[in-house]
N, C-alpha and C positions, 0 to 999 in steps of 0.2 A: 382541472380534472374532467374526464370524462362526462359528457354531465347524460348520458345513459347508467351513471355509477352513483351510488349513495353511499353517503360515510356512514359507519357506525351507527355518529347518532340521529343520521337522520332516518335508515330503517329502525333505530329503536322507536323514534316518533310516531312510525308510520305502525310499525306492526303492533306494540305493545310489549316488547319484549324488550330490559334493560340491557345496557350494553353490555353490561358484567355476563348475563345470559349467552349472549348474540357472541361472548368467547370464548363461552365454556361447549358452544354447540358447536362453534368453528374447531374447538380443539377434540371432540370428538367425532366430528364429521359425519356432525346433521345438518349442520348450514354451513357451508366452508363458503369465504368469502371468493370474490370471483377474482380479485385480485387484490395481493397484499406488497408492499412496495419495501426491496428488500434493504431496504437501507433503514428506512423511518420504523419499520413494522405497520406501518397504516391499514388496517382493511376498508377493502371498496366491495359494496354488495351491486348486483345486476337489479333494475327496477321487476326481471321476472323473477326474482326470488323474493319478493314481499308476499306472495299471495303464499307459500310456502312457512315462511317466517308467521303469518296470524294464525296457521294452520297449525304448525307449534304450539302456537302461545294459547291459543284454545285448548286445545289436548294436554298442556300442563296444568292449564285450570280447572281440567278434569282431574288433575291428580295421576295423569297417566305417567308409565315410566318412559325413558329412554329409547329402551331398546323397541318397544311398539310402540312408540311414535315414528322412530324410522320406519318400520315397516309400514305404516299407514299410509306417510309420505310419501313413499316408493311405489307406490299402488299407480298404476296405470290401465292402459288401455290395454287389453292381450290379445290385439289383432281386431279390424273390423269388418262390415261384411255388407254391402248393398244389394239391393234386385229393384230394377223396374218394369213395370210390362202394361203392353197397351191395354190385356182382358182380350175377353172373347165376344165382344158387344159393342164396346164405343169407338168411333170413328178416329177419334184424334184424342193425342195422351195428354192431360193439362195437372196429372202429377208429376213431383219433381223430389228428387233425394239427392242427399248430398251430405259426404264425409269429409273433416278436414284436417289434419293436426294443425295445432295453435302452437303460438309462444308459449315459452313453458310448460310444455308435457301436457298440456290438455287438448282434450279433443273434442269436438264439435261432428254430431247428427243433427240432421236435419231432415224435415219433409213436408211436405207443401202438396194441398191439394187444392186446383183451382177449379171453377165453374164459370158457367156463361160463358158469352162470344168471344172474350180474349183468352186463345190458348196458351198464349205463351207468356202468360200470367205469372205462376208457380216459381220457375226457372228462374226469374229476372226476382223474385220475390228471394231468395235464396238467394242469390247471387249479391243482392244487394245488402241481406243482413250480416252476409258474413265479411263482406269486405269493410262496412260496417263496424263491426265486432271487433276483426282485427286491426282494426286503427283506434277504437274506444282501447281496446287492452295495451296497444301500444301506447297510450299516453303516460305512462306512468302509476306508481303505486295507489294511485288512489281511485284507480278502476276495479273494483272486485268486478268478477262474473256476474254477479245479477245487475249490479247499475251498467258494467259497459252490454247488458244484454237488453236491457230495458233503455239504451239510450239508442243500440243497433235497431231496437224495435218501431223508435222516433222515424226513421229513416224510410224503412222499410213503409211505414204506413203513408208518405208521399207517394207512393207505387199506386194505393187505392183509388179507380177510377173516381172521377168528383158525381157522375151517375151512370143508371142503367145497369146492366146483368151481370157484369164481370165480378168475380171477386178470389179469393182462395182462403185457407188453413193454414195455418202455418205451428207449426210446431218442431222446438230447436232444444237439444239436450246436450250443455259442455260436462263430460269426464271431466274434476281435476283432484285426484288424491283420492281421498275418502269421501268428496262430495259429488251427487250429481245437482247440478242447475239445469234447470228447466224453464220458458218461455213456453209457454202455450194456448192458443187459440181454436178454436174450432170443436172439428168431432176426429181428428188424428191424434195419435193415441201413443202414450209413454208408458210401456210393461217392464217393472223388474223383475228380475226373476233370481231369487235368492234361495237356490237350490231344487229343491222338489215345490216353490212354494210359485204364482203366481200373483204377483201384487200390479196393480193399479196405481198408476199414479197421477195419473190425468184424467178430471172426468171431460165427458164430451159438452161444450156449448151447443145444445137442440132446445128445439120449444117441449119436446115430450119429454126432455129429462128435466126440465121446470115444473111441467105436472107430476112427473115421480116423485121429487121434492117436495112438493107442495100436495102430495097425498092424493092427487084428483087422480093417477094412473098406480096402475103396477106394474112392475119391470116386466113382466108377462106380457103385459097388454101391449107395451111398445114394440117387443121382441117383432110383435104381426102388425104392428100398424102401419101403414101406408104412406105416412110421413115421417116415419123415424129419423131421416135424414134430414129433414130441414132444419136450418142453422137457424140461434137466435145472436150470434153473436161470431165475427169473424173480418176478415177484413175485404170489404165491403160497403159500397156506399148504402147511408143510412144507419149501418150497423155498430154496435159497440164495437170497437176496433185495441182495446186496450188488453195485453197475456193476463192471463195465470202467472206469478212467477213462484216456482218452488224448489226447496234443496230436500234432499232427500240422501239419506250414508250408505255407504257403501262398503261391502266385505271381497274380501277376494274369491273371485267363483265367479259371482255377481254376474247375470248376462242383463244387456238393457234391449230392447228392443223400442222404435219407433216405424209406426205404422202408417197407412191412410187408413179408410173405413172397405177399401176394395178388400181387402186382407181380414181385418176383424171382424166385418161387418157378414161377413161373408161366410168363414166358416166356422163350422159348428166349435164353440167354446171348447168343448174336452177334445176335441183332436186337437184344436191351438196349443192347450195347455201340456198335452199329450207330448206334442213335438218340442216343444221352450221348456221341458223338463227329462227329456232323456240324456241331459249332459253330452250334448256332439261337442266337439272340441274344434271340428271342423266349422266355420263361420258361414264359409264361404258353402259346403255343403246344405246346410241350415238354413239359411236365405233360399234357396234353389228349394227346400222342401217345403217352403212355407209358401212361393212363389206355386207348387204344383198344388198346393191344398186348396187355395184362391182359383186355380180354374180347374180341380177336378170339381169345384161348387159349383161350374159355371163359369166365372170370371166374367160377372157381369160389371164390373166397374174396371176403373185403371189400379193398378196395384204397384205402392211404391212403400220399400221399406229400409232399414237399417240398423243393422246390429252390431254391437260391442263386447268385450268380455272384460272384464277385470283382472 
């Protein structure tokens, strides 16, 4: 057999779902198998339909029905949308975005923000997580998104000079169905936005958001302080080098945005919120407004962003 093919029981193994299941889904056509051989009746499932198959098998543990678990599953990406720009102040761009579609229906934002003397940091930082990613996912059933993300992350962090000034951000958000997965590092930034509502889903690694923690600041006082940008944690020699990693659900509407701090840091909160909530349908529009809102502020940083829709 194909051995990119699992039998029956060996997706029942993998995903939790018994075989008696795994044919009552195929005969209603929520998991059909990828190939059924028509003499034996054998089904063979794809190693990218596991991650679909636990995605099931959870949602029935919920007691959900049928017919919305299909549509859960069926949930995708509805188009996405980048912008990068040098700013109106820094000499050389050392942020970097990047969209990808994945095996099996999911998708991959990213973005990366570097510092110090290696500019072309960010870029090779990316480049190397998602080639990465797509080869953890291609191993087989037993890559969920957060382990083959956290093992792309193993990779990536060979890239961190052994010393001196160079480092970046890095923060990566995979689409897949009704979950986002998130990898993140730095002070770049994961926004959902679930209608008129603006949620947070990444907070920033800074030394001043340790003191807002720890009660010694108030979010006021950072808003003006002089170092709000400096990292305590990112990848970077010296530095804790290890994500965030998070799942967070997802409704149909749903926009996600991934940022640098050129962009949030930058402009005033209710106009951000202002524009990530008037419902543009247009993506690519939306990027481009969020890109002028960054330098009608100025655009004193590099501004690199990425958006999705559900």
């Amino acid at each position: 057999m194909d051995e990119t093919l699992l039998s029956i029981g060996e997706l029942a193994a993998v995903s939790g779902l018994s075989p008696k299941a795994l044919r009552l889904y195929a005969d209603s056509g929520l998991l059909v198998p990828r190939r059924v051989d028509p003499f034996t009746g054998y089904r063979s499932y794809g190693t990218d339909q596991v991650q679909r198959a636990r995605l099931i098998a959870a949602l029935r543990g919920l007691g959900m029905g049928l017919a919305r678990i299909g549509v859960l599953c069926d949930l995708e990406a509805d188009g996405a949308a980048s912008a990068l720009h040098l700013g109106l102040e820094r000499a050389a761009q050392q942020d970097a975005v990047l969209i990808r579609e994945l095996p099996g229906r999911q998708v991959l934002l990213a973005v990366a923000d570097g510092f110090g003397s290696t500019v072309d940091l960010a870029p090779r930082i990316l480049s190397t997580f998602t080639a990465a990613l797509e080869c953890e996912l291609g191993t087989g059933p037993s890559a969920t998104p957060l382990t083959a993300m956290e093992t792309a992350w193993s990779a990536v962090e060979t890239l961190v000079p052994a010393d001196g000034d160079a480092g970046s951000t890095l923060t990566a958000a995979m689409l897949e169905g009704d979950r986002l997965h998130v990898a993140h590092l730095g002070d770049t930034r994961v926004v959902l936005v679930p209608g008129e509502q603006v949620e947070h889903v990444t907070q920033d690694h800074t030394r001043l958001r340790s003191l807002v923690e720890a009660g010694r600041l108030s979010p006021e006082e950072v808003a003006a302080h002089p170092d709000r940008a400096v990292l305590n944690r990112a990848l970077a020699a010296g530095a804790p080098t290890a994500p965030d990693l998070l799942v967070r659900r997802l409704s149909p509407g749903d926009l996600v945005l991934l940022a640098t701090d050129g962009l949030h840091a930058v402009v005033d909160p209710a106009a951000l919120t202002g524009a990530l909530t008037v419902g543009a349908e247009d993506l690519e529009a939306l990027a481009d407004s969020l890109l002028e809102l960054a330098l009608a502020a100025g655009g004193p940083d590099n501004i690199a962003l990425a958006l999705a829709r559900v």
